[in-house]
N, C-alpha and C positions, 0 to 999 in steps of 0.2 A: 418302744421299750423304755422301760424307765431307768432312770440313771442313780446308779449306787449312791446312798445317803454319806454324806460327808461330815465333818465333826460340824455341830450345829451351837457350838459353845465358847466360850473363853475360859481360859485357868482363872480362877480368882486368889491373889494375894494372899500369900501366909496360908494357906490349904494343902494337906497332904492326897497325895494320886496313888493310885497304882490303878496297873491293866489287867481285864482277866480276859485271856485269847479264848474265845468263843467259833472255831472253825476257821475257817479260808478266810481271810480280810474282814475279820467281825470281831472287834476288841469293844470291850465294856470295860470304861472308865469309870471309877469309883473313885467319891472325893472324901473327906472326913476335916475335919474343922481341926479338932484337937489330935494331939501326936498320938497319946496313950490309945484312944477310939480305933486311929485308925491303923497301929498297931494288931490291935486286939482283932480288929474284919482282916485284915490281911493273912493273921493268922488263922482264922477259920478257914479262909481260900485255899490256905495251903495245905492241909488238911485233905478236901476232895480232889484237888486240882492242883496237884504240886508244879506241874508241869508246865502249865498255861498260866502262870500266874507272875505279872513283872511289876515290880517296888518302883515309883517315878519318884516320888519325894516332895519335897514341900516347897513351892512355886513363888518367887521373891517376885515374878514381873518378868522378867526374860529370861531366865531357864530353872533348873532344877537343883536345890539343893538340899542337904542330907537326904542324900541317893542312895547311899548304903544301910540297906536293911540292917546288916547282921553289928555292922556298931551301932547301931540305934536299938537293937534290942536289948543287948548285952548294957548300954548306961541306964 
């Protein structure tokens, strides 16, 4: 039997994340280079998929920051 696919990646630097929950243990990370871009796909997500859709933010090297959607849209 074959064994569940694991993250087969690294965050890269200064990149914005978010996840869209795709069923039982199947998240699809999406990355976007510049803030506005990846604004603007987030938005579209949320649109079909209000629900399954989580904001991770933009990756300095060891964790996450500007994590909050809703200030980031509003400046």
């Amino acid at each position: 039997m074959a064994r569940p696919r694991t993250k087969k990646f690294e965050y890269g630097k200064g990149m914005y994340y978010f996840n869209i929950k795709k069923g039982y243990n199947n998240n699809i990370t999406i990355k976007r280079v510049e803030l506005k871009k990846a604004i603007d796909a987030y938005k579209q997500y949320l649109k079909t998929q209000k629900d399954n859709c989580e904001w991770l933010g933009k990756w300095d090297g060891k964790k996450f920051i500007e994590d909050n959607f809703e200030k980031l849209e509003v400046a």
